[in-house]
FIKOLZA-1660 file (N, C-alpha, C; in steps of 0.1 Angstrom, whole numbers, plus 5000, padded with zeros to 4 digits):
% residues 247
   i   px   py   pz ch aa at
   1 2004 2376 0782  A  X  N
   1 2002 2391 0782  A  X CA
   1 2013 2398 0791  A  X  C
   2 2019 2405 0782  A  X  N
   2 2031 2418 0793  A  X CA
   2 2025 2427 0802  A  X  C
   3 2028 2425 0812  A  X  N
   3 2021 2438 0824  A  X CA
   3 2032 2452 0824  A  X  C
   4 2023 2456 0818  A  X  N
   4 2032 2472 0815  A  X CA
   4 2034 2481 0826  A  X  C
   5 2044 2490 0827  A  X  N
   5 2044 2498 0839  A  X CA
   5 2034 2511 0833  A  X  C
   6 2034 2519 0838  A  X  N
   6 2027 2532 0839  A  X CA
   6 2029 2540 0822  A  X  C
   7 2044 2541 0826  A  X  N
   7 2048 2547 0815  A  X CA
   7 2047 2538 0800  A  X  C
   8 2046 2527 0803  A  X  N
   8 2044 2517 0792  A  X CA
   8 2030 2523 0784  A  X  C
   9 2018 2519 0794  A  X  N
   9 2006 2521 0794  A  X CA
   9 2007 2533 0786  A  X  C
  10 2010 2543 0787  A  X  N
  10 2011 2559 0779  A  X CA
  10 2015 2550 0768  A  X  C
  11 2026 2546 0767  A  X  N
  11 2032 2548 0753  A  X CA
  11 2024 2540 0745  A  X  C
  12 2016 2525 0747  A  X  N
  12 2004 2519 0744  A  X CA
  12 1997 2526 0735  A  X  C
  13 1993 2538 0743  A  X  N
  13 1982 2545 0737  A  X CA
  13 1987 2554 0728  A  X  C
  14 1997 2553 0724  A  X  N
  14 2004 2561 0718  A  X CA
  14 2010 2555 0701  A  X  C
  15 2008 2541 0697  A  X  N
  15 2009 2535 0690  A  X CA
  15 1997 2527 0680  A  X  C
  16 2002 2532 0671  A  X  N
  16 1990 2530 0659  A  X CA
  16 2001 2519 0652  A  X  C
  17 1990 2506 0652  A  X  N
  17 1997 2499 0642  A  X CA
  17 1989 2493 0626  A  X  C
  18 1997 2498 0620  A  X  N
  18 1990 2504 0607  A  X CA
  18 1989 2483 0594  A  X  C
  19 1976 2479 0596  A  X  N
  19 1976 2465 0591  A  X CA
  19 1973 2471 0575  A  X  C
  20 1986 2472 0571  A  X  N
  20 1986 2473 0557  A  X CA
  20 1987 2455 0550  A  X  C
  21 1982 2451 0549  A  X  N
  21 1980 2437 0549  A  X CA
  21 1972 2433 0534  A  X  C
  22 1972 2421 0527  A  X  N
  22 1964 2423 0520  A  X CA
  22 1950 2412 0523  A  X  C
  23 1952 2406 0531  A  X  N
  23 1948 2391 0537  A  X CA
  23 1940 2399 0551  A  X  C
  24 1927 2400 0552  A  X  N
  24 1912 2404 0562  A  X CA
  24 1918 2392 0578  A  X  C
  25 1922 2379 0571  A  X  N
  25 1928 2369 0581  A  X CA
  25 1940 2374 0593  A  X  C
  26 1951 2376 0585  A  X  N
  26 1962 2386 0589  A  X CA
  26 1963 2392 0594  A  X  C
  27 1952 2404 0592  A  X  N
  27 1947 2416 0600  A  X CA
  27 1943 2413 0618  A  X  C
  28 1932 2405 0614  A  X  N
  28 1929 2402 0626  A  X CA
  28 1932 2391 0637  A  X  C
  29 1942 2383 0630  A  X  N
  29 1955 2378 0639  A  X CA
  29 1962 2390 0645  A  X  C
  30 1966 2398 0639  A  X  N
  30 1974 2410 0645  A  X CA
  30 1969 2418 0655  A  X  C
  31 1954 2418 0653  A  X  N
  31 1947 2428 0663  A  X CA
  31 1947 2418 0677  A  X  C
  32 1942 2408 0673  A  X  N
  32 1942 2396 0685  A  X CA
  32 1957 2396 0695  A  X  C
  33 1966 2394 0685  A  X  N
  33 1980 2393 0690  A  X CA
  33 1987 2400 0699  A  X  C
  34 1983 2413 0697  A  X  N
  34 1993 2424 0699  A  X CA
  34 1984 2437 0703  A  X  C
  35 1971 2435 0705  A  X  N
  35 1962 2445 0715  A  X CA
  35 1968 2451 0726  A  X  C
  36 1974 2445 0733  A  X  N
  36 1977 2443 0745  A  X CA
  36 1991 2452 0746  A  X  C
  37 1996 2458 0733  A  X  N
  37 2009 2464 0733  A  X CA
  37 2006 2473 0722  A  X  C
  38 1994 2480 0716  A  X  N
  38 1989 2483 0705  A  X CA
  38 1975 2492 0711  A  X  C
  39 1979 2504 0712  A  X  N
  39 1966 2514 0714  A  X CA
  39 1951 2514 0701  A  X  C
  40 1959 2513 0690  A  X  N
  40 1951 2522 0677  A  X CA
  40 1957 2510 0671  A  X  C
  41 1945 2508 0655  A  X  N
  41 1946 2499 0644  A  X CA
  41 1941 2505 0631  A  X  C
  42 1955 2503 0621  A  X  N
  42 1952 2514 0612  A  X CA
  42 1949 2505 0601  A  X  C
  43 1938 2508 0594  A  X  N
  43 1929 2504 0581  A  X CA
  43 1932 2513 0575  A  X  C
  44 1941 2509 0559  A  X  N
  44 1941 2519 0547  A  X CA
  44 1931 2512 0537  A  X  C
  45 1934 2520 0527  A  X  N
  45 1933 2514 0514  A  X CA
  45 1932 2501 0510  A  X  C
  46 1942 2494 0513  A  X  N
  46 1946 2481 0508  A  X CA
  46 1935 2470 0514  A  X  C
  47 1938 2470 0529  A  X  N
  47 1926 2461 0537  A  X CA
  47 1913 2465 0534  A  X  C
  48 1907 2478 0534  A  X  N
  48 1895 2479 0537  A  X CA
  48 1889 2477 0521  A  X  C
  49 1894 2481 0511  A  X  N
  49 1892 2474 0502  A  X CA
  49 1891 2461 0498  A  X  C
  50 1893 2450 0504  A  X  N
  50 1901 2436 0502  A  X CA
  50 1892 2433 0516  A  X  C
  51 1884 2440 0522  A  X  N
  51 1874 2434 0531  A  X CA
  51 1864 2439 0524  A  X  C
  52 1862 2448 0518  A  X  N
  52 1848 2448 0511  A  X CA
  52 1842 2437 0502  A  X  C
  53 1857 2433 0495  A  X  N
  53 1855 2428 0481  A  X CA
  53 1850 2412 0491  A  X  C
  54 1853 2410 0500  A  X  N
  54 1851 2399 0509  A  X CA
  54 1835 2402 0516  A  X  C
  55 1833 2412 0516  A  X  N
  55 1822 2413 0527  A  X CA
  55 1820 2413 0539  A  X  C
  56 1830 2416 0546  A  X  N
  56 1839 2417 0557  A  X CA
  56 1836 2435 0564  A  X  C
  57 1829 2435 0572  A  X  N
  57 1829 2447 0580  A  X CA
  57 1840 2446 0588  A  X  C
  58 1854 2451 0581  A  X  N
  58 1868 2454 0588  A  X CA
  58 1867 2463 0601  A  X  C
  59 1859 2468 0596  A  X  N
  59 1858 2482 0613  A  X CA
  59 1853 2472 0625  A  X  C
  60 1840 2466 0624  A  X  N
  60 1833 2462 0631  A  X CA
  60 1844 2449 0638  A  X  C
  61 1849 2442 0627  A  X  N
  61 1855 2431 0631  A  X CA
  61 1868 2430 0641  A  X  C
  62 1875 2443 0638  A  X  N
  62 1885 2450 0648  A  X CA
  62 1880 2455 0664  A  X  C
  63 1868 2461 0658  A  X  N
  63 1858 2465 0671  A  X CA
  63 1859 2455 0682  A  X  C
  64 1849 2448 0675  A  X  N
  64 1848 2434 0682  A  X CA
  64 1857 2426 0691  A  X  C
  65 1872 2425 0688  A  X  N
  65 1883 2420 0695  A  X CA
  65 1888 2432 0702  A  X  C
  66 1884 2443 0705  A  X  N
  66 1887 2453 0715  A  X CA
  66 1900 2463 0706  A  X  C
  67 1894 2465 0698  A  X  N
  67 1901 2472 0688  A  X CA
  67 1896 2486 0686  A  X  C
  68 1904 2497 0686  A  X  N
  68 1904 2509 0682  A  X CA
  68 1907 2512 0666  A  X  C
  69 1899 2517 0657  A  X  N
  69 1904 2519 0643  A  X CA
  69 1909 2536 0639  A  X  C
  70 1922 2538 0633  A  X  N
  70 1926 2545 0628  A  X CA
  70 1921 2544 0614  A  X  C
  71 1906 2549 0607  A  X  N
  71 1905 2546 0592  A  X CA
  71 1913 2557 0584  A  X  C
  72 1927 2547 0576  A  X  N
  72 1928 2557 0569  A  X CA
  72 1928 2555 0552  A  X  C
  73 1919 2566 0549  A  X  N
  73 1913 2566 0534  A  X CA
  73 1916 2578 0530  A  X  C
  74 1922 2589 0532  A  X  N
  74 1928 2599 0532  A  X CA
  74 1915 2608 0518  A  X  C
  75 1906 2611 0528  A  X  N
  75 1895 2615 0515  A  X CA
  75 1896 2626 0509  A  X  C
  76 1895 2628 0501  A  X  N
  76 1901 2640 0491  A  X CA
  76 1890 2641 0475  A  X  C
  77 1875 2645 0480  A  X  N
  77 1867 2648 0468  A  X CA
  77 1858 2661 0469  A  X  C
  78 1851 2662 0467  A  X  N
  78 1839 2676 0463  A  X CA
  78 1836 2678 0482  A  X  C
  79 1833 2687 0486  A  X  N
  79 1830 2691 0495  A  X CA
  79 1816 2680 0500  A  X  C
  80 1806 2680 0495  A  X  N
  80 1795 2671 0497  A  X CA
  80 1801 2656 0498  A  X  C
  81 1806 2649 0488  A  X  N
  81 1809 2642 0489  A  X CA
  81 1817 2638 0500  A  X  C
  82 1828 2641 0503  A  X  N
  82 1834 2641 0518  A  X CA
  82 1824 2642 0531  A  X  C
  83 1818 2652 0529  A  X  N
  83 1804 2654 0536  A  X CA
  83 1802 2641 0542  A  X  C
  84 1793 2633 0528  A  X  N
  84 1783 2618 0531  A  X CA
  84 1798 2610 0540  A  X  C
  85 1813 2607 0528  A  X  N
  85 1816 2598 0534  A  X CA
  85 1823 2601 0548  A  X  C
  86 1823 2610 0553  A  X  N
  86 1825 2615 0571  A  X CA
  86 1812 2606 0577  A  X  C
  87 1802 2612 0571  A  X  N
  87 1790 2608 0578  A  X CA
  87 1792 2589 0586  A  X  C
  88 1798 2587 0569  A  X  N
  88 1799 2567 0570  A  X CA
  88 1812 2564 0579  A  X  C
  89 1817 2576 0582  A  X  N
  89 1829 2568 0590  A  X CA
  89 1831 2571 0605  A  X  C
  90 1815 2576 0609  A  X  N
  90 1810 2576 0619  A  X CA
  90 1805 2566 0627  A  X  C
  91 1812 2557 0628  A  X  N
  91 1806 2546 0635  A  X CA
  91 1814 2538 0647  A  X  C
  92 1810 2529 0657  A  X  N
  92 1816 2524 0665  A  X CA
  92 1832 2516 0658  A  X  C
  93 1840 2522 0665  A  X  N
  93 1854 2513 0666  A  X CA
  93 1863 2524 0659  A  X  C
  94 1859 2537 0654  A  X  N
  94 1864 2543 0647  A  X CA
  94 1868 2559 0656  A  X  C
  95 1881 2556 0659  A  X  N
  95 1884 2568 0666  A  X CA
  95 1889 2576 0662  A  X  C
  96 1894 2573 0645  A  X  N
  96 1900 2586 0639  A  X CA
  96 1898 2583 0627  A  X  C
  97 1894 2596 0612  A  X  N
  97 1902 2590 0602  A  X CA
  97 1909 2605 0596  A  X  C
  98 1907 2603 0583  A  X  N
  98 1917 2614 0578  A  X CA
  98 1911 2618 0562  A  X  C
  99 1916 2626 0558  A  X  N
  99 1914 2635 0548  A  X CA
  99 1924 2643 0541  A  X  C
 100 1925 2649 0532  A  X  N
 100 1935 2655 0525  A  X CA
 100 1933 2671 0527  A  X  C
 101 1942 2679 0534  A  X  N
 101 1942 2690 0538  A  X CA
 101 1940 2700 0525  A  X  C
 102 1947 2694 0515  A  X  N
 102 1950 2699 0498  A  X CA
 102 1939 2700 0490  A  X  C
 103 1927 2697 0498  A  X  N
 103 1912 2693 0494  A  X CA
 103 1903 2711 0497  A  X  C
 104 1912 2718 0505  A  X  N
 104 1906 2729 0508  A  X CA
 104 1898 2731 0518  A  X  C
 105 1890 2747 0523  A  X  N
 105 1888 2745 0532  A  X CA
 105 1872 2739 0536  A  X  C
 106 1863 2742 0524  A  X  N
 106 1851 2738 0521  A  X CA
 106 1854 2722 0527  A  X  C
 107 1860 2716 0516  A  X  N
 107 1856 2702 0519  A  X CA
 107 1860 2695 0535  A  X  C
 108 1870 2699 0540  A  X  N
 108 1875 2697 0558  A  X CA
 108 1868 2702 0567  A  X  C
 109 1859 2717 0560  A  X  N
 109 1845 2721 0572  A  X CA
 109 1834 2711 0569  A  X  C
 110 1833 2705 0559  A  X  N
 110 1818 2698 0563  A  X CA
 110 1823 2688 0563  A  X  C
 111 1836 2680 0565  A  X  N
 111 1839 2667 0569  A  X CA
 111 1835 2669 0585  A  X  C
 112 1843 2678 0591  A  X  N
 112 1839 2683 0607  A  X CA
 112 1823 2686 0613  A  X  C
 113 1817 2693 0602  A  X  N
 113 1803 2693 0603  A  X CA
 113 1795 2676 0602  A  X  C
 114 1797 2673 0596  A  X  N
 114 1789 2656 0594  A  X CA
 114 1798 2649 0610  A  X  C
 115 1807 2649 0613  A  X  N
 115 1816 2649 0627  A  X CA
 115 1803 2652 0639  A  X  C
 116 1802 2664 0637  A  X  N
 116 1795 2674 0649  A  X CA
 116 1776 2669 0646  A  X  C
 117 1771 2664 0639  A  X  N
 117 1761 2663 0632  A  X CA
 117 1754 2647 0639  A  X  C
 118 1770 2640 0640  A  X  N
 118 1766 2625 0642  A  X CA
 118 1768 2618 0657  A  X  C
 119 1760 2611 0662  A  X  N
 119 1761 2612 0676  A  X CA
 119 1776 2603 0680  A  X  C
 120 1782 2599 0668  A  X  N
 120 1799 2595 0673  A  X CA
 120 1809 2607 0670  A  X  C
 121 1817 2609 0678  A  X  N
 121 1824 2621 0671  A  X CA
 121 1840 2610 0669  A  X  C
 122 1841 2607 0656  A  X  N
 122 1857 2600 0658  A  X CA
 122 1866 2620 0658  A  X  C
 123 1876 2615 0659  A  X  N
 123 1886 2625 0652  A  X CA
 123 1887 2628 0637  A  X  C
 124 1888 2643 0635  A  X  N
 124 1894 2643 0618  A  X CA
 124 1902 2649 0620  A  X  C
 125 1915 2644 0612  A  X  N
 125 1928 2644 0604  A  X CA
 125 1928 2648 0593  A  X  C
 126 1942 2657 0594  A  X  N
 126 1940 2663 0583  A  X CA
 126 1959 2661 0575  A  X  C
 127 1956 2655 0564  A  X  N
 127 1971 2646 0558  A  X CA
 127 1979 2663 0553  A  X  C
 128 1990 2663 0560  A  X  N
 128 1997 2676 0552  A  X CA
 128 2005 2674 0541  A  X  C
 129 2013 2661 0540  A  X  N
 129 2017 2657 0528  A  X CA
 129 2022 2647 0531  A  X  C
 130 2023 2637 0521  A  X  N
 130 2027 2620 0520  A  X CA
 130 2043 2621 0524  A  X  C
 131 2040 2609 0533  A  X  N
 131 2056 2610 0542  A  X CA
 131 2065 2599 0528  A  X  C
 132 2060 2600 0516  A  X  N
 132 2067 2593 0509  A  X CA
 132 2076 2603 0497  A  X  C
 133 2071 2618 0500  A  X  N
 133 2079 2624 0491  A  X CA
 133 2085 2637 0498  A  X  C
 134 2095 2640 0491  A  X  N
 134 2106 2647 0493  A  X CA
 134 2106 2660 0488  A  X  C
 135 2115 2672 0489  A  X  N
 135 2116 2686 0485  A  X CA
 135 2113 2684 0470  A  X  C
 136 2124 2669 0457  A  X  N
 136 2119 2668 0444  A  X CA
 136 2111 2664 0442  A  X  C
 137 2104 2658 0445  A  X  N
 137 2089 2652 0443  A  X CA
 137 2078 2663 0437  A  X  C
 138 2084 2677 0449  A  X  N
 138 2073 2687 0449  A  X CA
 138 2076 2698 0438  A  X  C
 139 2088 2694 0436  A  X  N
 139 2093 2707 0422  A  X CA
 139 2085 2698 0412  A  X  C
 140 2087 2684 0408  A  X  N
 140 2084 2679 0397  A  X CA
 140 2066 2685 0394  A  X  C
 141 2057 2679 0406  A  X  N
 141 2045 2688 0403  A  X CA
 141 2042 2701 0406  A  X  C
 142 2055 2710 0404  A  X  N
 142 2053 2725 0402  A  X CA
 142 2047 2731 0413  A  X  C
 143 2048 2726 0426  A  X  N
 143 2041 2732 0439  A  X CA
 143 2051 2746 0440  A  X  C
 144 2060 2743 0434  A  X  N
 144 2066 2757 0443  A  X CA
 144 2072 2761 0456  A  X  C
 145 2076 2750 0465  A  X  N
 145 2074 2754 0479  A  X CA
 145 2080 2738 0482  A  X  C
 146 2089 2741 0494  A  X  N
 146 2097 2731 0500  A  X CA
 146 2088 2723 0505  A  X  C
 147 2094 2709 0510  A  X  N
 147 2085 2702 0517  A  X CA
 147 2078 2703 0534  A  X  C
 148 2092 2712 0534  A  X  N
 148 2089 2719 0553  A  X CA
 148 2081 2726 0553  A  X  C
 149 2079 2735 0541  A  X  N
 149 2070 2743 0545  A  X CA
 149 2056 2743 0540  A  X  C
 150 2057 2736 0532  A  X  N
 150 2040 2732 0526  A  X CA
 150 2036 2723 0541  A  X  C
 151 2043 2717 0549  A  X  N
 151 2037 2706 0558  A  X CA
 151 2034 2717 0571  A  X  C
 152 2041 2728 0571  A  X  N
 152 2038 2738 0584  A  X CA
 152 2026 2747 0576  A  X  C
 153 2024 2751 0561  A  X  N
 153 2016 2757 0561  A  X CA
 153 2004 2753 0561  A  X  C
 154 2001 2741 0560  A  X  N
 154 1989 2729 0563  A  X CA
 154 1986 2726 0572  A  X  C
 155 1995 2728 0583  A  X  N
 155 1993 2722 0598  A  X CA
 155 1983 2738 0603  A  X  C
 156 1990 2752 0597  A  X  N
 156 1981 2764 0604  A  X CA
 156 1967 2761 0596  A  X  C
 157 1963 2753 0586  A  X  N
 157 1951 2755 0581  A  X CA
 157 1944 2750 0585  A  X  C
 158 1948 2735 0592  A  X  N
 158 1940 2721 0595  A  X CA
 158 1937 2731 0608  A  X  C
 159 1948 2737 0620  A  X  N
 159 1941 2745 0628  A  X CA
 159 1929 2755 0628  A  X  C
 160 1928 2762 0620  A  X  N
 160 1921 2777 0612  A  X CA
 160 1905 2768 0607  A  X  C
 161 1909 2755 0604  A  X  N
 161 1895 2749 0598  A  X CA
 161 1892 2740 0610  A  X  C
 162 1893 2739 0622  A  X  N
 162 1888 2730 0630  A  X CA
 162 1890 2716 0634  A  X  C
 163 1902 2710 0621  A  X  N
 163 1906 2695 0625  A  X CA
 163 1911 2696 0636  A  X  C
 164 1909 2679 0641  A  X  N
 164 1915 2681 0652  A  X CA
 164 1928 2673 0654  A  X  C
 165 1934 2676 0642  A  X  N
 165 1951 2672 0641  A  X CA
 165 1955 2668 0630  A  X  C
 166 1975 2665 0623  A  X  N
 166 1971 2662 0616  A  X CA
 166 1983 2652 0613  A  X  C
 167 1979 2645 0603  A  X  N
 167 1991 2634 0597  A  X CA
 167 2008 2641 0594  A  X  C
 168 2016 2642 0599  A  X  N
 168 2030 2648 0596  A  X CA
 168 2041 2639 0599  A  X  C
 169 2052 2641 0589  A  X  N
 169 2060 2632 0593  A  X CA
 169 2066 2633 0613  A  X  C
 170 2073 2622 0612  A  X  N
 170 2078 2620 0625  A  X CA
 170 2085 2630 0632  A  X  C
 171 2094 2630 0622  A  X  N
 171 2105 2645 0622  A  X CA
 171 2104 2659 0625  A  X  C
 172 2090 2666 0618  A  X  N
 172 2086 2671 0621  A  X CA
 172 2076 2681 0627  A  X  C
 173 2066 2671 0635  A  X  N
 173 2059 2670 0646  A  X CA
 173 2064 2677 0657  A  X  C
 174 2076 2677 0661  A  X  N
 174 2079 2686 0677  A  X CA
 174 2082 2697 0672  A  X  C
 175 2085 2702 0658  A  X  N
 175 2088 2719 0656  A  X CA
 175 2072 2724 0651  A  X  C
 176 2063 2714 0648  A  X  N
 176 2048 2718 0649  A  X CA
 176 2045 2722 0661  A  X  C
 177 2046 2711 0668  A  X  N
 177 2042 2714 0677  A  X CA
 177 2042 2728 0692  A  X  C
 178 2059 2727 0691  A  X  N
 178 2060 2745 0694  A  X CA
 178 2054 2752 0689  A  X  C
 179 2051 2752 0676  A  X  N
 179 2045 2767 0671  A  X CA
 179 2030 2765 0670  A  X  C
 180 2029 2755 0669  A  X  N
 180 2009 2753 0671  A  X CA
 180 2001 2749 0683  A  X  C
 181 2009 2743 0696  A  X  N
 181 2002 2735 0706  A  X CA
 181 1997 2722 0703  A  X  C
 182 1993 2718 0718  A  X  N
 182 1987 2708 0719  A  X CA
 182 1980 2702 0724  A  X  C
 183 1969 2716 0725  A  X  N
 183 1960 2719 0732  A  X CA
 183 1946 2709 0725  A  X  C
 184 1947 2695 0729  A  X  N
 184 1930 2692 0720  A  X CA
 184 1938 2688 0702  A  X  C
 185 1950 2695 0701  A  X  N
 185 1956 2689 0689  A  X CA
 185 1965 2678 0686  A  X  C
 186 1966 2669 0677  A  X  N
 186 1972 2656 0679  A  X CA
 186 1980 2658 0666  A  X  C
 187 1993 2650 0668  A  X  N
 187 2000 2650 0659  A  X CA
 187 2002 2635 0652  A  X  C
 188 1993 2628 0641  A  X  N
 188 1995 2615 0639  A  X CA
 188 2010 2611 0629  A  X  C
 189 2021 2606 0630  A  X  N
 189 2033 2603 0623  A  X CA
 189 2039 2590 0621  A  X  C
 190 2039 2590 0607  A  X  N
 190 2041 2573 0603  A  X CA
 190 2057 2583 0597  A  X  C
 191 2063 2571 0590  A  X  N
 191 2077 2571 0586  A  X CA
 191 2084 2567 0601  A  X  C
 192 2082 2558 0610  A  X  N
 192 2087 2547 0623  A  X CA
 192 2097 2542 0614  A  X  C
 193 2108 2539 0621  A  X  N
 193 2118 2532 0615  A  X CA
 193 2121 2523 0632  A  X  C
 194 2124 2513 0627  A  X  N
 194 2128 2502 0643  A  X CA
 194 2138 2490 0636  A  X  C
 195 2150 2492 0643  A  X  N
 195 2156 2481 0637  A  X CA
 195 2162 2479 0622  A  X  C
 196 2163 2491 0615  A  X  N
 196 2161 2488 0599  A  X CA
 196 2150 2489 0592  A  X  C
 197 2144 2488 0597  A  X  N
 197 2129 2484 0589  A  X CA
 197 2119 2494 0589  A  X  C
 198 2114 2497 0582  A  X  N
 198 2107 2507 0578  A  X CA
 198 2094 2504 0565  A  X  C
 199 2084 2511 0565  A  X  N
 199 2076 2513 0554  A  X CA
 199 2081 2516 0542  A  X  C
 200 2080 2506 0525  A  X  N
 200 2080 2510 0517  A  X CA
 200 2079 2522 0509  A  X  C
 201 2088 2528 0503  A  X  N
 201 2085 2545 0500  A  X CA
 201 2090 2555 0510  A  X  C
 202 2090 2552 0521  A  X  N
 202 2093 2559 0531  A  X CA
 202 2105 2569 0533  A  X  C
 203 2107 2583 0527  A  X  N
 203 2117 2591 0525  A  X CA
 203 2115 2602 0539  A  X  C
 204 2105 2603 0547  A  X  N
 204 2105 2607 0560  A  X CA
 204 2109 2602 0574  A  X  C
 205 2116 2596 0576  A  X  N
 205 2119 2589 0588  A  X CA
 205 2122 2595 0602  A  X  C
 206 2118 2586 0614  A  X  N
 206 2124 2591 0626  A  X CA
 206 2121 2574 0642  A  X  C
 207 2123 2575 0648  A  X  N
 207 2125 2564 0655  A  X CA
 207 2118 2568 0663  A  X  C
 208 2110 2554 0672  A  X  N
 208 2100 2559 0681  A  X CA
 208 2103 2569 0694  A  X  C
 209 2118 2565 0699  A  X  N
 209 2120 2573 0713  A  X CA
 209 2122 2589 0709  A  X  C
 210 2129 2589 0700  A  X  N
 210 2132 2607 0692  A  X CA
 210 2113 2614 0691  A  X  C
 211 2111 2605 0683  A  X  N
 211 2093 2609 0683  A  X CA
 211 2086 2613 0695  A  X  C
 212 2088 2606 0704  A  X  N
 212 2078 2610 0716  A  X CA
 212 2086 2618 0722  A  X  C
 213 2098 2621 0722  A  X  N
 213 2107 2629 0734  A  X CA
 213 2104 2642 0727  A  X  C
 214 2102 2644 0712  A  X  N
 214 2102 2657 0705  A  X CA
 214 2089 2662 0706  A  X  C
 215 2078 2654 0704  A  X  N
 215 2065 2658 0703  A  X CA
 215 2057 2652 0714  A  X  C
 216 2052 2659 0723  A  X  N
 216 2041 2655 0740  A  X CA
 216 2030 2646 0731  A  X  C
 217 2024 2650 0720  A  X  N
 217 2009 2650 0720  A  X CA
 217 2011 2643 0703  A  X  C
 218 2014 2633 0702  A  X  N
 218 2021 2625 0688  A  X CA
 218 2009 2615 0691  A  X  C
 219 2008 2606 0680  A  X  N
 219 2007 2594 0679  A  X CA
 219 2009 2586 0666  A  X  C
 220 2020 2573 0671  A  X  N
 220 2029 2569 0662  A  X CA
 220 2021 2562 0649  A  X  C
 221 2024 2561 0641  A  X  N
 221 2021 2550 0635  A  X CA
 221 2033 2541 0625  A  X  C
 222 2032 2531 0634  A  X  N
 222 2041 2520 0632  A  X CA
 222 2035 2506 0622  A  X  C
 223 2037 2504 0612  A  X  N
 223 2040 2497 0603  A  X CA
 223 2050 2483 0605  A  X  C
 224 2059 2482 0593  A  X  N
 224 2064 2471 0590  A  X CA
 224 2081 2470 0600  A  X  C
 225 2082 2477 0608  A  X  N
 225 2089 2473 0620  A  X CA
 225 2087 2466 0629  A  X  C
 226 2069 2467 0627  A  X  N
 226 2066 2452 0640  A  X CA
 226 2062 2439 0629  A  X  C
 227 2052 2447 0620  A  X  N
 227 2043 2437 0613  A  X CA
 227 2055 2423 0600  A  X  C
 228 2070 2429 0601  A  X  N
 228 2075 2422 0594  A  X CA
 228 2085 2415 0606  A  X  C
 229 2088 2416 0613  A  X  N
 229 2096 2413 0626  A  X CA
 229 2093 2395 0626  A  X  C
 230 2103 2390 0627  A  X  N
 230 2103 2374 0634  A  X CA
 230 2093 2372 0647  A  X  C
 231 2096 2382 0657  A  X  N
 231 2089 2383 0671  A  X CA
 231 2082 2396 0670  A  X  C
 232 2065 2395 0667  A  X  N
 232 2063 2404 0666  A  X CA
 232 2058 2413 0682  A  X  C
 233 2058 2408 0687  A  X  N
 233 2051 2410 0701  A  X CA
 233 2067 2414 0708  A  X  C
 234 2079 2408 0705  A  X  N
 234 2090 2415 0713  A  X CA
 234 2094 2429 0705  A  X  C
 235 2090 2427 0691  A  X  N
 235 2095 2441 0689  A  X CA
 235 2086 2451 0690  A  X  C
 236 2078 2447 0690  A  X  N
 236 2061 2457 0699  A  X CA
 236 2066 2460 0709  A  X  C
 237 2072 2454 0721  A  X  N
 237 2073 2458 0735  A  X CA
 237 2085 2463 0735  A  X  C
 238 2095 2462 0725  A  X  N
 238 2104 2467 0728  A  X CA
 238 2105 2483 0720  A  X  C
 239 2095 2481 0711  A  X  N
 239 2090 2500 0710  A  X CA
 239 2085 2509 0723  A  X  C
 240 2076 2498 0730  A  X  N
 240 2069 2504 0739  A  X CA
 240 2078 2511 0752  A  X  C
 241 2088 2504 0751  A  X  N
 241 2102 2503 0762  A  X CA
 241 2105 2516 0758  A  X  C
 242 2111 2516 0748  A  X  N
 242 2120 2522 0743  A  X CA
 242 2113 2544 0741  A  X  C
 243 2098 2541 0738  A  X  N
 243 2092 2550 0746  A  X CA
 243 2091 2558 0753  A  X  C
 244 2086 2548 0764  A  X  N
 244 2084 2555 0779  A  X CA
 244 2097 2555 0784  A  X  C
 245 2110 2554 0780  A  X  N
 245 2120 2559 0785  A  X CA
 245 2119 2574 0782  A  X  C
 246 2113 2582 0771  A  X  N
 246 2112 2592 0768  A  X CA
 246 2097 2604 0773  A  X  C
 247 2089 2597 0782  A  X  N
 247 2076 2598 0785  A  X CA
 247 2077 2605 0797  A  X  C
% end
């Protein structure tokens, strides 16, 4: 185990590492591994599906090894429905999850109400748009509107409806953050690039020390820069370095 300095410790808590994994095993080798340099543990799609089909309470099992969960299922259905599954992702180990801002404002107030309702309160996030597509991505489905600015005019909404922060690329998070605060507001940003390496799809990018030095009140989420690494634990610490030089 690395004994972190102070500033280390910050940047710790500042790192979401995202077990896109398809293997329940894998996962929680990683959480075991790398706790110790790893604030937050992010459950998408892929795992938490591929623990159900197992039978596997992924939340609880992360729990259990002193794990913090980032659930992200990016919910995006009828207002009620979001409703119930807020309610289910109120449970121990779960300190954040997320939702689709693009869902309106109905369905993000009673994800927050089922929040306020249950005697856990995780965080709700609010996705402003996939760090996988670009200004053409958004002409092709007729949005009308750049990608900067659909992601700023989602960040005033996710404010206006009570989230309490929201998924935006890395890049830009610190010009949110000027114009919105960060006051009780968090800025969650995947597209980490370390070394080369980066998340599949990934057309948003920015590096962990640019990240924290731009945005106070971020939290990273880092992927396949640690989880594909030879040394996964030196390139974990050497994010965390690399950090709190900017902290």
């Amino acid at each position: 185990m690395v004994e972190l300095t102070l500033k280390e410790q910050e940047a710790r808590k500042r790192v979401c590492l995202a077990l896109d994994v398809s293997h329940v095993g894998d996962a929680l080798h990683a959480v075991i591994g790398l706790s110790d340099l790893v604030g937050t543990f992010k459950v998408g799609k892929e795992l938490h599906t591929t623990a159900c089909n197992e039978g596997i309470p992924i939340v609880k099992e992360i729990y259990d090894r002193g794990g913090n969960v980032f659930l992200d299922l990016k919910l995006h259905d009828t207002p009620q429905t979001v409703y119930r599954a807020s309610k289910a992702c109120c449970v121990p180990g779960v300190y954040m999850f997320n939702l689709h801002i693009a869902g309106g404002e109905a369905m993000c107030k009673e994800a927050v109400r089922a929040v306020k309702e249950s005697k856990l309160h995780p965080l709700v996030i609010g996705v402003t748009e996939l760090t996988s597509l670009n200004d053409a991505d958004l002409v092709v489905q007729g949005l009308g509107i750049k990608y900067n600015d659909l992601v700023l005019r989602r960040t005033e909404l996710a404010r206006e409806w009570g989230l309490d922060g929201v998924v935006c690329p890395a890049n830009k998070a610190g010009d949110l953050e000027k114009r919105f605060g960060s006051d009780g507001f968090i800025y969650v940003t995947p597209g980490i690039e370390w070394g080369g390496k980066k998340g599949d799809g990934q057309k948003q990018l920015y590096t962990p020390d640019l990240a924290v030095r731009d945005c106070k009140n971020s939290i990273l989420v880092v992927g396949s820069a640690i989880t594909k690494a030879e040394d996964k634990r030196a390139v974990a610490y050497d994010i965390l370095k690399a950090m709190a030089s900017q902290i």
